[in-house]
C-alpha positions in Angstrom: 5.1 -12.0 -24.7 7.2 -9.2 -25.7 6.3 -6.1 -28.0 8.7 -4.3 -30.3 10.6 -2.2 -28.0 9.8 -3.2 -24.9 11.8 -3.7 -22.1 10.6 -6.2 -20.1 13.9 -7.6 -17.7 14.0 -11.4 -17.5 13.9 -13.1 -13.3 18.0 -13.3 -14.1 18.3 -9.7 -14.8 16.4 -8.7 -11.4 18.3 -10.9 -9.2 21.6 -8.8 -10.2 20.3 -5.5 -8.5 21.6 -5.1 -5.1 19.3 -3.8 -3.1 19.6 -1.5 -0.3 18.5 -0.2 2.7 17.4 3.2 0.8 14.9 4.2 -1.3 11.2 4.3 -0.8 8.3 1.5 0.2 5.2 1.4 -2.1 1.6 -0.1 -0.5 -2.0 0.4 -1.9 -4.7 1.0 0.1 -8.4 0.2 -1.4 -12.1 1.6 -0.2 -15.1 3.6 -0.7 -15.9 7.1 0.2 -19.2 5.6 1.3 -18.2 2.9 3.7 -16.5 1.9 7.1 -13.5 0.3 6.4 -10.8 -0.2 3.7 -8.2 -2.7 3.0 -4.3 -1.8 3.3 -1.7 -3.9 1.2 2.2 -3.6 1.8 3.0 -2.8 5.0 5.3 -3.8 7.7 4.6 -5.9 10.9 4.8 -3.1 13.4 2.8 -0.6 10.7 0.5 -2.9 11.0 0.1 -3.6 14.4 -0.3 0.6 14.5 -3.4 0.7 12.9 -4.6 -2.5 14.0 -4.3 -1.1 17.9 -5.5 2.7 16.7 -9.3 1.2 14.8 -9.9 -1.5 17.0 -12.0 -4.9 15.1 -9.1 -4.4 11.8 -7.5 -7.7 11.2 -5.5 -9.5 8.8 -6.6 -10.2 5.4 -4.8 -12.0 2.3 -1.9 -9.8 1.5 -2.9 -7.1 3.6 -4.7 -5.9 6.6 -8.2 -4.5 6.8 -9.3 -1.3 9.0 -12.2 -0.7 10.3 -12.6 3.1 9.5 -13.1 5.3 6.6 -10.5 5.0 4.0 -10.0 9.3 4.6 -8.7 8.5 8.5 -6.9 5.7 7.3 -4.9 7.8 4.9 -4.4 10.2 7.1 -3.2 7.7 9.6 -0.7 6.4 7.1 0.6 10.2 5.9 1.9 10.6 10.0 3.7 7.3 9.2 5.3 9.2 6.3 3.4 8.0 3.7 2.0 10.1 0.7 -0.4 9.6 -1.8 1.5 9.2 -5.5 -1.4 7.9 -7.3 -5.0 6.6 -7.6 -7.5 4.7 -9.8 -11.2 3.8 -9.5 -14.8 5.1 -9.7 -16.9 3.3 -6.4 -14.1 1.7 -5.1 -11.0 3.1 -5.1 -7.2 2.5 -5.1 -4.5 4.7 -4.0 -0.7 4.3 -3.8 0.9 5.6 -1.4 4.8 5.6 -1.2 7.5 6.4 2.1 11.1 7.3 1.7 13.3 4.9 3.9 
């Protein structure tokens, strides 16, 4: 449903951007403060297999992987990947986004 104004690009429109090797790569990563582990959403195969080696017991999830560690070393993990924080939202549990320039 669109609103007055909006600008809300139909599948057609979307397919017509080339894409390109540049730019930057967007991935969430959700936990608590208070617990172990946290769940990472959006990255690659080998970024993946990092992490996965680095907190040993982390596996895959749906859509994501999850790491056995608090979400603070994870994110710290993920900034020496060349990730940064852009955003975050959530009292208990939390969500950040982080983004990486290709």
């Amino acid at each position: 449903m669109d609103t007055k104004g909006s600008q809300n690009p139909s599948s057609a429109n979307l397919n017509n951007i080339p894409l390109t090797e540049e730019g930057v790569v967007y991935i969430a990563i959700k936990g608590s403060l208070h617990a172990s582990d946290c769940s990472v959403f959006g990255l690659g195969d080998e970024e993946i297999r990092a992490l996965t080696k680095k907190y040993p017991g982390s596996g895959v999830v749906v859509n994501g992987v999850s790491i056995k560690t608090n979400v603070l070393h994870a994110i710290n993990s993920l900034s020496l990947l060349g990730y940064k924080i852009i955003s975050s939202t959530g009292e208990n549990e939390i969500t950040w986004t982080l983004q990486r320039e290709l």
